[in-house]
N, CA and C of each residue as an Amber inpcrd file, in Angstrom:
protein
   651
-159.5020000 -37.2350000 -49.2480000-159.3320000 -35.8190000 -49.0270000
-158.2540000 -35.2670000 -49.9500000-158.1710000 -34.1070000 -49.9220000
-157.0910000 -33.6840000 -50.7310000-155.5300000 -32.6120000 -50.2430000
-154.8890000 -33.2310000 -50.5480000-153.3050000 -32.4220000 -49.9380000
-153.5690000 -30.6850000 -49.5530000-153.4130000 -30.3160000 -48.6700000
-152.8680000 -29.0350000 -48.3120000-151.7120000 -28.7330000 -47.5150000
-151.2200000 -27.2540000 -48.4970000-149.6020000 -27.5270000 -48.5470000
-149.7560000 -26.5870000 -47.0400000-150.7730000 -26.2680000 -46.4250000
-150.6210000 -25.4870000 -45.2800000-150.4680000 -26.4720000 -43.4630000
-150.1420000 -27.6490000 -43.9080000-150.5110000 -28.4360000 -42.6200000
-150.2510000 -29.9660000 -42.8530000-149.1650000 -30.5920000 -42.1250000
-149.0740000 -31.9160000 -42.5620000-149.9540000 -33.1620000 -42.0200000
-150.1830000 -33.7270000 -43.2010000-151.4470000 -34.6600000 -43.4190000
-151.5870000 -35.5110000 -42.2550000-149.8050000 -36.3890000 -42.4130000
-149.5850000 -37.0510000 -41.1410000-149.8560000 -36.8240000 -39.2900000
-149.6690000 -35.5410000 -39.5380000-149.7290000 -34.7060000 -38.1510000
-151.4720000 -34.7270000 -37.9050000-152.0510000 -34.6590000 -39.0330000
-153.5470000 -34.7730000 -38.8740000-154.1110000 -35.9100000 -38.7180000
-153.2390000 -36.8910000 -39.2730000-154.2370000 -38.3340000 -39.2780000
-153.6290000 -39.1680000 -37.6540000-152.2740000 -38.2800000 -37.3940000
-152.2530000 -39.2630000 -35.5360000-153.2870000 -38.3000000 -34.7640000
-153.3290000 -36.9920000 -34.8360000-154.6180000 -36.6130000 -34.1630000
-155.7030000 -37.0210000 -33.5800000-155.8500000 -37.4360000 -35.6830000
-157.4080000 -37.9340000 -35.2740000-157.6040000 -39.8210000 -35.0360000
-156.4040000 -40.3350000 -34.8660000-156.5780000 -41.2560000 -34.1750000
-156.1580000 -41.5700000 -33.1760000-155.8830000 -40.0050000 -32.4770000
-156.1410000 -39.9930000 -31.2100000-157.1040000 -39.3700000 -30.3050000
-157.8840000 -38.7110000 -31.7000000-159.2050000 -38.8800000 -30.8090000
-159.9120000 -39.8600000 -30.5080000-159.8970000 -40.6050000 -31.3640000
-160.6540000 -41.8340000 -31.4270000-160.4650000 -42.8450000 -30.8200000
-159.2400000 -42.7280000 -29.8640000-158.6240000 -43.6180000 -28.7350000
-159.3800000 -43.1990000 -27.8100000-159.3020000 -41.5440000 -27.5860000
-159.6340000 -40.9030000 -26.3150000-161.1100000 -41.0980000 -26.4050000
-162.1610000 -41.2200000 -27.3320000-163.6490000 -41.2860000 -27.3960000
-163.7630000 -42.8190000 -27.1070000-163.5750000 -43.6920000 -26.9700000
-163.2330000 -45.0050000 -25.9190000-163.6840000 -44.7470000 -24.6500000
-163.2880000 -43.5290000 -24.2060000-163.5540000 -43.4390000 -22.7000000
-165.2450000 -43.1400000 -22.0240000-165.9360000 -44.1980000 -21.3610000
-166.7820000 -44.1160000 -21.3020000-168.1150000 -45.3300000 -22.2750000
-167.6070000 -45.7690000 -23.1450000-168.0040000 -46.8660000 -24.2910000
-167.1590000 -47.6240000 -24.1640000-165.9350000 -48.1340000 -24.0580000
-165.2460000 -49.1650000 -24.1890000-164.3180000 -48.9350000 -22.8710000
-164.2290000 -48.4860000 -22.3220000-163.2590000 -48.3070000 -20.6330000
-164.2570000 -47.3500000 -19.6900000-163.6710000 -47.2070000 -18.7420000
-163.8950000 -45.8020000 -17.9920000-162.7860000 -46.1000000 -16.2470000
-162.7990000 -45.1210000 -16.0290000-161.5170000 -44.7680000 -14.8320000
-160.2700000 -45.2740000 -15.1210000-159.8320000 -46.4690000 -14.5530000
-158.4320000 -46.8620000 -15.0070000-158.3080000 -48.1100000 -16.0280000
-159.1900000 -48.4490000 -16.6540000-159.7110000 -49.5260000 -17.2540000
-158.6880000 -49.7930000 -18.7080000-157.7020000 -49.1570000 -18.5440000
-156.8900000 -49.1960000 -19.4600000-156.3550000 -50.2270000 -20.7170000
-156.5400000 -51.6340000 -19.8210000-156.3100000 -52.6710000 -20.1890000
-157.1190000 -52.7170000 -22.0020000-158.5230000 -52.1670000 -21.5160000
-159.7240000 -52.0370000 -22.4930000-159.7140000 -51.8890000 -24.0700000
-158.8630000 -50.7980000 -23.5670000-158.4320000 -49.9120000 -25.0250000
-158.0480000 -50.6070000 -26.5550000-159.0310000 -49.9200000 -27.1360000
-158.9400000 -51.1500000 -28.6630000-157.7710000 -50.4610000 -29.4860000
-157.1060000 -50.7210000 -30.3120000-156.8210000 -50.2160000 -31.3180000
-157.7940000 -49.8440000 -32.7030000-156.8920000 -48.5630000 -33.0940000
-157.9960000 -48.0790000 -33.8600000-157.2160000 -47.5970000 -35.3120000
-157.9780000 -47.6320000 -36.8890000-157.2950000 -47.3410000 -37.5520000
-158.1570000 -46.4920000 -38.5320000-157.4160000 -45.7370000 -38.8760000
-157.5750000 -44.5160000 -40.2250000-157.0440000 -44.2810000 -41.6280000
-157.5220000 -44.6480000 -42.4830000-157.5760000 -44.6160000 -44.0240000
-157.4100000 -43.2790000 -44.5230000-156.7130000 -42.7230000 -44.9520000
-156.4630000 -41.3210000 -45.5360000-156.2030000 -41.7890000 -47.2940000
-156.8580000 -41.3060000 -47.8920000-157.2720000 -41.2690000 -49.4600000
-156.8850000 -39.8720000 -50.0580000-155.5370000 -39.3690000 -50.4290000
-155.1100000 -38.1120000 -50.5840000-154.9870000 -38.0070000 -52.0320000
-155.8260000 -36.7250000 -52.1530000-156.1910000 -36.8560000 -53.8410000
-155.1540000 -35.7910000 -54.2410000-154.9820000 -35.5450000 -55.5580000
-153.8350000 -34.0300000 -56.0770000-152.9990000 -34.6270000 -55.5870000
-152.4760000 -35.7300000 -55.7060000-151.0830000 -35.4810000 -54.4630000
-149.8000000 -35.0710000 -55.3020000-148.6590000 -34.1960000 -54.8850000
-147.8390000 -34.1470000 -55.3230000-147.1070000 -35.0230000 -56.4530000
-146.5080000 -34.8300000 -57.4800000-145.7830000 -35.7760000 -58.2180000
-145.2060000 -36.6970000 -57.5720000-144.1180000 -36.2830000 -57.1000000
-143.0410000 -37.3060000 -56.3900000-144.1200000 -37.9840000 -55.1970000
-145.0970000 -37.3590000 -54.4510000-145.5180000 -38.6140000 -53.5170000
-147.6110000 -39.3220000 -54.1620000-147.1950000 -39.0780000 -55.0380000
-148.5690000 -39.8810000 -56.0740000-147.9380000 -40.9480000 -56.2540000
-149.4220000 -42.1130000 -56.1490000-148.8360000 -43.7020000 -56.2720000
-147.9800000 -44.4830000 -55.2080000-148.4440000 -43.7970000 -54.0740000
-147.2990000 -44.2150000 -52.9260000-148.5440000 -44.6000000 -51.6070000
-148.0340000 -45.8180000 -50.7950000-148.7770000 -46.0880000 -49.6500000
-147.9050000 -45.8810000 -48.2410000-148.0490000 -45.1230000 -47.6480000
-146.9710000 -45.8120000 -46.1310000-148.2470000 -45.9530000 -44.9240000
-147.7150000 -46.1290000 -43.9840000-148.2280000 -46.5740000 -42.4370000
-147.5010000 -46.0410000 -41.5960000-148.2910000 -45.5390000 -40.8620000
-147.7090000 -44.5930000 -39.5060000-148.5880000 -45.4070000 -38.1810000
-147.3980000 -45.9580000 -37.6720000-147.9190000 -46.7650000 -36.1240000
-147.4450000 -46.7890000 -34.8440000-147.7460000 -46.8770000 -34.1520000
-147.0880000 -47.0390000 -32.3490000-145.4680000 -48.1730000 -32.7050000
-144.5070000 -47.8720000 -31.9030000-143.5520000 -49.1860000 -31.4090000
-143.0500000 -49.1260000 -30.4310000-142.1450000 -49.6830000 -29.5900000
-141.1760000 -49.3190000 -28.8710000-139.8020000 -49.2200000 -29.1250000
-138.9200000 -48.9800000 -28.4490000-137.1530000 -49.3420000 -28.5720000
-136.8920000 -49.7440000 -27.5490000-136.1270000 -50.5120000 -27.3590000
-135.4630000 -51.2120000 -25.9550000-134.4150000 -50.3650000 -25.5830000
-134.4930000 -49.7910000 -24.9440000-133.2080000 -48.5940000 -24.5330000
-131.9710000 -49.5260000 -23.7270000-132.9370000 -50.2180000 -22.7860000
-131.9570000 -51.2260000 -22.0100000-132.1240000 -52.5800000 -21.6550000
-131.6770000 -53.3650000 -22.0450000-132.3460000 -54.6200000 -21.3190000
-133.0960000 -55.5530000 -22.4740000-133.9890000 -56.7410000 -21.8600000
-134.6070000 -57.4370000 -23.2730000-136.0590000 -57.3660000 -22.6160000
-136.7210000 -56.1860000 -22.8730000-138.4340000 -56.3210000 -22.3590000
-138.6250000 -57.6800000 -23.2730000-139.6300000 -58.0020000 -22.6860000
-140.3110000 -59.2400000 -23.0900000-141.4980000 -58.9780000 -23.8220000
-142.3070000 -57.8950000 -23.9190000-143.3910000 -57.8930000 -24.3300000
-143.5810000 -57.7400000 -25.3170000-142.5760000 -57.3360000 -26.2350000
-142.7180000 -57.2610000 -27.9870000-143.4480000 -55.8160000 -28.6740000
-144.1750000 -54.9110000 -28.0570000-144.5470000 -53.8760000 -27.8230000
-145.8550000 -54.1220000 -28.1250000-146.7700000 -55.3540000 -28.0900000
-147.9590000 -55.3220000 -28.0260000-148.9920000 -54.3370000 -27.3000000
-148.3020000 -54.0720000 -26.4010000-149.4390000 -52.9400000 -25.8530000
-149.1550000 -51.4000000 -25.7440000-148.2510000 -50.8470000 -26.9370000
-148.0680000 -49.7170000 -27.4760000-148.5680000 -50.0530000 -28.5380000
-149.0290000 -50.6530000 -29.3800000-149.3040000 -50.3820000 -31.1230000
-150.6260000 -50.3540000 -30.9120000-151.3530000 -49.1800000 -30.8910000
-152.9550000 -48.8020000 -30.0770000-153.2080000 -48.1980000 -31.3370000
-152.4500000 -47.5220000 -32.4460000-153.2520000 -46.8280000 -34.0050000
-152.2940000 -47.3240000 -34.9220000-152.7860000 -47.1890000 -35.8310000
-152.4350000 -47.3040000 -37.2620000-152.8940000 -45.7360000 -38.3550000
-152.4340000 -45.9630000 -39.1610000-152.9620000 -44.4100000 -40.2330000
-152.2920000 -45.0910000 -41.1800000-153.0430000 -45.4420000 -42.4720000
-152.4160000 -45.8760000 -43.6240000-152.7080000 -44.0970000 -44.8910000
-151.7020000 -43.7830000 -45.2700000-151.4170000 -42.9130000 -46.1680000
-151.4700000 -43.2190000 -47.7480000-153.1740000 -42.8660000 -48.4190000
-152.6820000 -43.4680000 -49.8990000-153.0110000 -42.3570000 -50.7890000
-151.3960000 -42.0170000 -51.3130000-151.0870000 -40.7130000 -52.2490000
-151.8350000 -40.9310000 -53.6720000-152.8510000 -40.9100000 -53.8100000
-153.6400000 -41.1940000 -55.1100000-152.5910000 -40.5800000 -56.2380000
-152.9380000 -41.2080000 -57.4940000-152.0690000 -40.5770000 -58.5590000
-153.5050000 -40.1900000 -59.5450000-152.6470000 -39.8370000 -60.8330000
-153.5280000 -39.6950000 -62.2170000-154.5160000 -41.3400000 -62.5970000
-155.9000000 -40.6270000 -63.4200000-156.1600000 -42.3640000 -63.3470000
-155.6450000 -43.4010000 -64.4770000-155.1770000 -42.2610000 -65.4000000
-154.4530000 -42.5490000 -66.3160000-152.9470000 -43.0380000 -66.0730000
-152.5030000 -42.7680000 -65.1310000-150.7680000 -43.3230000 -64.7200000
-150.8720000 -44.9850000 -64.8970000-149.2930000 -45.2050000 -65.1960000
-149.3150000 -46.5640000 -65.1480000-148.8910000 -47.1200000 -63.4720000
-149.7360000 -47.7930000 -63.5030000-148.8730000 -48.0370000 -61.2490000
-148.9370000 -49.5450000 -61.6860000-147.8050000 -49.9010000 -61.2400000
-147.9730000 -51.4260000 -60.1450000-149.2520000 -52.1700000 -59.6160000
-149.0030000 -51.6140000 -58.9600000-150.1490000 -52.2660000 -57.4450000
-151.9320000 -51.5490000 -57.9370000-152.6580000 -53.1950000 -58.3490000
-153.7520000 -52.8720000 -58.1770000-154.4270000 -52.3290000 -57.3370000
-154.4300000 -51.9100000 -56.4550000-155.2880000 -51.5260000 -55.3340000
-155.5110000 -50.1320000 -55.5080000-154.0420000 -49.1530000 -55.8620000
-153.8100000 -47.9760000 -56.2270000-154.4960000 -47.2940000 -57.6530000
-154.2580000 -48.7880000 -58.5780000-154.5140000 -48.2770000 -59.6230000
-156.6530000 -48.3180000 -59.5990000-156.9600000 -49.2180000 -58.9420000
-158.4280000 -49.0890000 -58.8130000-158.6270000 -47.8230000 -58.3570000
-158.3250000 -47.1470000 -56.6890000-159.0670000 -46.5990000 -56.1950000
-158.4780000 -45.0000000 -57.3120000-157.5820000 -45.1970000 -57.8840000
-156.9630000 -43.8900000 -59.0100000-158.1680000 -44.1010000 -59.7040000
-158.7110000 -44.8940000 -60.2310000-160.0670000 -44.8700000 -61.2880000
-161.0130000 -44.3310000 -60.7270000-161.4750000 -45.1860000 -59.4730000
-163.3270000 -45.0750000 -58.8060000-163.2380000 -44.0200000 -57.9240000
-162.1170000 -42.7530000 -57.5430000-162.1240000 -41.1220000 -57.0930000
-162.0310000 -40.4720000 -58.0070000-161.5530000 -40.8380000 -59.4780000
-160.9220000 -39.4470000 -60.0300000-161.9400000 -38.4320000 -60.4030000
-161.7900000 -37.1510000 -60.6380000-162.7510000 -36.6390000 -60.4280000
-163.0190000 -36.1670000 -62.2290000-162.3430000 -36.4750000 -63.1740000
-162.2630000 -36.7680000 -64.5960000-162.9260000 -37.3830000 -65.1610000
-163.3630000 -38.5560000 -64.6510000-163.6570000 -40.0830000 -65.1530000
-165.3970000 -39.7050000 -65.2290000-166.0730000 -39.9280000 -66.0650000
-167.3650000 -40.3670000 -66.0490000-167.3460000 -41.5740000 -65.3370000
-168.4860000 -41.9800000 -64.7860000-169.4750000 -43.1730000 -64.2310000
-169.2820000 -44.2390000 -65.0390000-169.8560000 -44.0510000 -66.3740000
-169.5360000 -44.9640000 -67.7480000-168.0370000 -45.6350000 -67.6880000
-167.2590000 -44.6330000 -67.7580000-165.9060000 -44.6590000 -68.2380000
-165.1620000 -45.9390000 -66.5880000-165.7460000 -45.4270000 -65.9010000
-165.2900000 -46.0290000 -64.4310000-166.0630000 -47.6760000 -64.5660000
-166.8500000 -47.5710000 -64.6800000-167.5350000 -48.9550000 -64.9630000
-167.3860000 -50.2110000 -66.1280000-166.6680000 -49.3660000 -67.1840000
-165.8590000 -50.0160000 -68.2280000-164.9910000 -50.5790000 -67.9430000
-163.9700000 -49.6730000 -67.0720000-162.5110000 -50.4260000 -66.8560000
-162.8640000 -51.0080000 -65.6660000-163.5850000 -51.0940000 -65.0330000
-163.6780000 -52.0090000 -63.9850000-164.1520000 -53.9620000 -64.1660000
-164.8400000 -53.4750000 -65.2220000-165.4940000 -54.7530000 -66.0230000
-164.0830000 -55.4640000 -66.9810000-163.7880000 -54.5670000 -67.9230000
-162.8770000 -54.7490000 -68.8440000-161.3860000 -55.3020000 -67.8270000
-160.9560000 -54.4020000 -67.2970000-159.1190000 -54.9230000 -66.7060000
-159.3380000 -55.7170000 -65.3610000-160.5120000 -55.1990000 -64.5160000
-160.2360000 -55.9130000 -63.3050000-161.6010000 -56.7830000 -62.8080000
-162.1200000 -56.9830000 -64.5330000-163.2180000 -57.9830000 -64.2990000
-163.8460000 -58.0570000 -63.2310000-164.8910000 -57.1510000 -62.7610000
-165.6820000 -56.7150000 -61.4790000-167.1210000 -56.7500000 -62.8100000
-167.8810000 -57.6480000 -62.2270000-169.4390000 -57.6310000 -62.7090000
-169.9250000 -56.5320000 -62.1550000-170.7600000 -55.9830000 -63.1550000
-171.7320000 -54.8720000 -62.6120000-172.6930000 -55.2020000 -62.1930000
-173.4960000 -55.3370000 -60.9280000-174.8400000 -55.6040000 -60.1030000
-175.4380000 -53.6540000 -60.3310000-176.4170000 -54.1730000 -60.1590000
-176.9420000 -52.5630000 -60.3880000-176.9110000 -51.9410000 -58.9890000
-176.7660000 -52.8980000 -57.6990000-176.0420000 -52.1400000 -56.7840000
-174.2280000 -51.8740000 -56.5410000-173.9520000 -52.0920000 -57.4950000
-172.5370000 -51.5430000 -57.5010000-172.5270000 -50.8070000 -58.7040000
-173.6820000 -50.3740000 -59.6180000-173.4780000 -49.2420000 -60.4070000
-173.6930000 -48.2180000 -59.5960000-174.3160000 -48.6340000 -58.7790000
-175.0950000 -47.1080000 -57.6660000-173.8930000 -46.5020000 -56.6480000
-173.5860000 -47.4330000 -56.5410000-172.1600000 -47.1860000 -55.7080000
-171.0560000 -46.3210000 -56.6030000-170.3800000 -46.8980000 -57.9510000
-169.5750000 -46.2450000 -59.0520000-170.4490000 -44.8170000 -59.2500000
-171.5010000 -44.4790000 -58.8290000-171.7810000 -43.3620000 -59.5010000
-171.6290000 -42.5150000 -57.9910000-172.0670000 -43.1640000 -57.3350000
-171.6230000 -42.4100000 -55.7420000-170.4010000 -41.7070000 -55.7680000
-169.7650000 -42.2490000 -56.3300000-168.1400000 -42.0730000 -56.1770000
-167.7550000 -41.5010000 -57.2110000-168.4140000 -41.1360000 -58.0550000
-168.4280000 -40.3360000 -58.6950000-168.7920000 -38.6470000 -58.4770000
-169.8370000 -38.9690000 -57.7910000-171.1300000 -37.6170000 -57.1650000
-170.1170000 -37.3000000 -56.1810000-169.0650000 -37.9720000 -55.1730000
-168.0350000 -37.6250000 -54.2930000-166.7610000 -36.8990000 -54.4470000
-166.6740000 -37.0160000 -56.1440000-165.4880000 -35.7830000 -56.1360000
-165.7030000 -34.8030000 -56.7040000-167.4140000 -34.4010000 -56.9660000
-167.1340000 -33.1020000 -57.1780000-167.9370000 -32.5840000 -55.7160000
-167.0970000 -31.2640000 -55.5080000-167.0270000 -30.5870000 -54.8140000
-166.4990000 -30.9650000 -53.1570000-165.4570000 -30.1020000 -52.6540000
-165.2760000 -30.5890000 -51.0610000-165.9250000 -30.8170000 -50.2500000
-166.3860000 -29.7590000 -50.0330000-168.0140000 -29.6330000 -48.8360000
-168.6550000 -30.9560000 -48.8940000-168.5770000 -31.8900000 -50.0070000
-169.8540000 -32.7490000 -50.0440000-168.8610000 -34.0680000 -49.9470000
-167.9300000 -34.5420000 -50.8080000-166.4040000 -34.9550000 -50.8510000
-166.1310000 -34.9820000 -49.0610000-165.4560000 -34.3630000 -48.1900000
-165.2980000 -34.1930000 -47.1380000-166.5120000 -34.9870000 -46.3570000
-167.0990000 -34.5840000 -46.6100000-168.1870000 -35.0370000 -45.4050000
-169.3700000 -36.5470000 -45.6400000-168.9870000 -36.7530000 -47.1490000
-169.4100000 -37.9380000 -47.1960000-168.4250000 -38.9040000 -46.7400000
-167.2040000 -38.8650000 -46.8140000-165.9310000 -39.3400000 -46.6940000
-166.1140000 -39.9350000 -45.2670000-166.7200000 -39.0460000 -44.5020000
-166.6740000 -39.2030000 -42.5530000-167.6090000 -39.9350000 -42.5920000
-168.8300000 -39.9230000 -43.2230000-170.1180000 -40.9800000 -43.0520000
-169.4860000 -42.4410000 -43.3960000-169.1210000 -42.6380000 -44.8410000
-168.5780000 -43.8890000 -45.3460000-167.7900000 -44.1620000 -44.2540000
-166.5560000 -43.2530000 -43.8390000-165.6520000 -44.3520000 -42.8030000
-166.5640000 -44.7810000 -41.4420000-167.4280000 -44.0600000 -40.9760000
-168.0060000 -44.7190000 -39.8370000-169.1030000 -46.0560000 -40.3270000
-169.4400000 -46.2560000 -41.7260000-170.1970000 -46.6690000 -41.4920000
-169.5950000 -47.4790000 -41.8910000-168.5340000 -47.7000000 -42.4540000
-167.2860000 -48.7640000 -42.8860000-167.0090000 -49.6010000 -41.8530000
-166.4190000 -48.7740000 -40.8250000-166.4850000 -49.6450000 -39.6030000
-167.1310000 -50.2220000 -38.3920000-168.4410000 -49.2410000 -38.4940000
-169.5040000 -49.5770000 -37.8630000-169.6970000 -51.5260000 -38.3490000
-169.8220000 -51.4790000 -39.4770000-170.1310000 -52.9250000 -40.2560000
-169.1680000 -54.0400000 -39.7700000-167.7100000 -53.1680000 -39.9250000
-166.7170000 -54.5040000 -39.5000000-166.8520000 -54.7030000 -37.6520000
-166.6840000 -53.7380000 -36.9570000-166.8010000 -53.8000000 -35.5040000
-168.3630000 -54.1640000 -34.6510000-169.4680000 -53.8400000 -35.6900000
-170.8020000 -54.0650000 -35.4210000-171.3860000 -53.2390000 -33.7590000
-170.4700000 -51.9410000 -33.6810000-170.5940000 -51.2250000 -32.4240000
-169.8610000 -49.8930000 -33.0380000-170.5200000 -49.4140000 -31.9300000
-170.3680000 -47.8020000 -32.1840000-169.2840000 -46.7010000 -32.3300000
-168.6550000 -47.6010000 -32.4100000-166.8670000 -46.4720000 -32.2190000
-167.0850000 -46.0680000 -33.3850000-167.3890000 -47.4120000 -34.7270000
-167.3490000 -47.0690000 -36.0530000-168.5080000 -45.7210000 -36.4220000
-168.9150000 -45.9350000 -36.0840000-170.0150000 -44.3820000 -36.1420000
-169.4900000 -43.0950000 -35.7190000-169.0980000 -43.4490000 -34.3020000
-168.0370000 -42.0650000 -34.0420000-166.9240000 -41.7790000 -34.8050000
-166.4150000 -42.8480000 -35.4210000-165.3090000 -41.9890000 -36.4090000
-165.9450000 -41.3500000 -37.4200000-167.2480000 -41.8070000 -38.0500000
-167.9040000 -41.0560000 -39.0740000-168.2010000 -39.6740000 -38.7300000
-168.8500000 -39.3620000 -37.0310000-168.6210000 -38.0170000 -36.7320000
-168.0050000 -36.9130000 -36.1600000-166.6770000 -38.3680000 -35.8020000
-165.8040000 -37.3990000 -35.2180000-164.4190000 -36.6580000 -36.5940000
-164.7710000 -37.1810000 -37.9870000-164.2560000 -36.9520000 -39.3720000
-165.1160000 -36.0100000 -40.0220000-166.5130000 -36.0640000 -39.4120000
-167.5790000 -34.6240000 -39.9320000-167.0750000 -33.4060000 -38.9830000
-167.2460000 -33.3550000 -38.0420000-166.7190000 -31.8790000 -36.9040000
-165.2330000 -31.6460000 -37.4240000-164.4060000 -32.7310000 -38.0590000
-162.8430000 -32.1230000 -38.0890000-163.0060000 -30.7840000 -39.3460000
-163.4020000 -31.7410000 -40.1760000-163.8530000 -31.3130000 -42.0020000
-164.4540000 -29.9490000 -41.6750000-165.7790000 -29.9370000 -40.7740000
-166.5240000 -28.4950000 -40.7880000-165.8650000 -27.8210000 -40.3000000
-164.6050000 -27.9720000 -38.6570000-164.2550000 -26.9750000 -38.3530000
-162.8390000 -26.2100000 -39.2250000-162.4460000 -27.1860000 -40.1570000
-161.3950000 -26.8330000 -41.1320000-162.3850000 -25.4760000 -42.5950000
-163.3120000 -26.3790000 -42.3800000-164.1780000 -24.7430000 -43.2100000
-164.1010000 -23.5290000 -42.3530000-164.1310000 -23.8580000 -40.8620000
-164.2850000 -22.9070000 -39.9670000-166.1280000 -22.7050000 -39.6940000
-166.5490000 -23.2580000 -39.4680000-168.3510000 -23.5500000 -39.4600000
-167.9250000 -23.5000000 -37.7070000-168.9590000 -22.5380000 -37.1500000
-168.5730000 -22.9350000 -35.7340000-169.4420000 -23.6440000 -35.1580000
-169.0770000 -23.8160000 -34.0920000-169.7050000 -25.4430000 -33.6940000
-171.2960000 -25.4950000 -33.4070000-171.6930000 -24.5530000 -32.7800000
-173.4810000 -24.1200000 -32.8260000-173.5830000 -25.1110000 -34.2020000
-173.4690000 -24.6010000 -35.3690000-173.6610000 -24.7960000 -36.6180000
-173.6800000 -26.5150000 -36.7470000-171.5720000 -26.7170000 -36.2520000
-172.0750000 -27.8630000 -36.8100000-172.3470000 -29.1660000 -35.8920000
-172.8080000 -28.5240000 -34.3680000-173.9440000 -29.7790000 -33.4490000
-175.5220000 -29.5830000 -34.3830000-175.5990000 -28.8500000 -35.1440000
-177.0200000 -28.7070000 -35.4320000-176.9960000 -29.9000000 -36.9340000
-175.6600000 -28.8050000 -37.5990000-175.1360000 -30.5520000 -38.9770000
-175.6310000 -31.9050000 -38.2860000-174.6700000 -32.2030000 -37.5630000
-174.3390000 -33.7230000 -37.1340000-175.7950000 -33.9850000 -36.5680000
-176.3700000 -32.8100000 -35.8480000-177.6170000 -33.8460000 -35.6690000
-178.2840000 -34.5530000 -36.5150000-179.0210000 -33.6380000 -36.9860000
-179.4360000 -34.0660000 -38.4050000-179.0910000 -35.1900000 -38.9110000
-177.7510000 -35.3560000 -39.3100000-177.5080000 -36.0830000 -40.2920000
-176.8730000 -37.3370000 -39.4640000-176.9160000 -37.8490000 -38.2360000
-176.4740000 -38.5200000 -37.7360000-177.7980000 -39.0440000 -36.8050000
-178.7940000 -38.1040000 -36.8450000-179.6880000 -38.3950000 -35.9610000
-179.7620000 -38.0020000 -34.0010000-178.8470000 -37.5700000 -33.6510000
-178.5030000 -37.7200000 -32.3370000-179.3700000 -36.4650000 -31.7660000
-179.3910000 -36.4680000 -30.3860000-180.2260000 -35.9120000 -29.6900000
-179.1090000 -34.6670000 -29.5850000-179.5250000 -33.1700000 -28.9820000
-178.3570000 -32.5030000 -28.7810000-177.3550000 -32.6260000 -27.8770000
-177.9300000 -33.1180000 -26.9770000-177.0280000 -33.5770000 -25.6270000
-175.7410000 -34.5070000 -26.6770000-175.9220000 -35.3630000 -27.3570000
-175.2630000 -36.2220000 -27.7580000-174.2560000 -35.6730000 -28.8240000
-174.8280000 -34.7310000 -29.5720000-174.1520000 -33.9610000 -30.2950000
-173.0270000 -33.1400000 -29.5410000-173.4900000 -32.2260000 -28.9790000
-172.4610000 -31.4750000 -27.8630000-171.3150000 -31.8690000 -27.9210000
-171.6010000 -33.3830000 -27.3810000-170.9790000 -34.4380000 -26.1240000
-169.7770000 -34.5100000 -27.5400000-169.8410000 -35.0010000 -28.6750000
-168.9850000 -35.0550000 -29.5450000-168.1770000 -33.7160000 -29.9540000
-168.8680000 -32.2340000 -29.9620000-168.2560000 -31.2150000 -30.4770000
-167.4200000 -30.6300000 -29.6060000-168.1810000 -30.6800000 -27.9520000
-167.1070000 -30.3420000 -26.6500000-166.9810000 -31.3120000 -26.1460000
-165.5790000 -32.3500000 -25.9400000-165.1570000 -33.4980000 -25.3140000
-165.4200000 -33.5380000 -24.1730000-165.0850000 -32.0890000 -23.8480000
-165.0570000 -31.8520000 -22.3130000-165.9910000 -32.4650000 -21.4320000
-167.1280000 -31.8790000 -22.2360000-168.5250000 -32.1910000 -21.4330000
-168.7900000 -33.2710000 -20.9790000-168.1210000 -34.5980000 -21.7100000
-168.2020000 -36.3150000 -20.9520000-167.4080000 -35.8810000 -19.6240000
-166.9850000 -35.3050000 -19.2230000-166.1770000 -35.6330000 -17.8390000
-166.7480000 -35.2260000 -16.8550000
């Protein structure tokens, strides 16, 4: 996604992984079932980012403090989210840390397909399969424009984790990252239970159920 100086990023990404605690309820708990509760985590990919915070990673997570005494529990059962913060830079900058300097290549929105697939072969020796050209060009087709940028962004992460968890939370983050995105266009929600159907497949009841929380209770 990309920085806006009207609203802090951080403040957005515990939000939304706290929705994604609270959409648990009913799929992974229900009444006092507390014990249940998975931890859950969110990838923020912040493009434009400011000078001074381009090329930078932090983590924002649950802990405790011992105010008094020596709890014993180590705070295992407060650290329920994670939000990793990565301030993309130029793809041209020199960085450190490969990881930064890849995903600075395979978002920028500068780079031809070609050009992305060169240095991927050339510095970080990645073979090209012609399904990972399809992919480099994906990611390419992803930074131009927001509307499309944004909302592919919510599909990939659900289906990111759909794969690692092999259950459905990972899907709900894919659409509970589409309703944030549309209602930040301001698309009202009629609109976008009719989006998400579609493109998620769900019945309307099911749609709703994601756009008004309420309605699970």
């Amino acid at each position: 996604m990309k920085l806006s100086p009207s609203y802090s990023i951080e403040r957005r990404a515990i939000y939304y992984c706290c929705r994604l605690i609270s959409a648990q309820y009913g799929s992974v708990f229900t009444h006092s079932e507390y014990g249940k509760i998975r931890k859950v985590y969110s990838i923020w990919f912040c493009m434009n980012s400011d000078k001074e915070q381009g090329n930078t990673i932090k983590k924002i997570s649950l802990s405790e403090t011992p105010l008094y005494g020596e709890p014993e529990r180590g705070g295992r059962d407060v650290d329920l989210l994670q939000a990793v913060m990565v301030n993309l830079g130029d793809a041209d900058s020199l960085v450190d840390s490969q990881i930064l300097r890849l995903m600075n290549v395979l978002l920028s929105a500068q780079m031809s397909a070609q050009e992305k697939k060169e240095i991927m072969q050339e510095e970080f020796h990645i073979a090209m399969t012609a399904k990972l050209e399809r992919e480099v060009s994906e990611m390419c087709n992803l930074s131009v424009g927001v509307y499309n940028e944004g909302l592919e962004e919510g599909r990939k992460e659900g289906l990111e984790e759909g794969r690692k968890e092999g259950r459905k939370e990972g899907r709900a983050e894919g659409i509970l990252g589409s309703i944030e995105f549309l209602r930040e266009l301001e698309v009202a929600d009629s609109r976008i239970v009719d989006k998400i159907m579609r493109k998620y497949q769900l019945t309307r009841e099911e749609a709703e159920r994601y756009v008004c929380p309420q309605v699970r209770s």
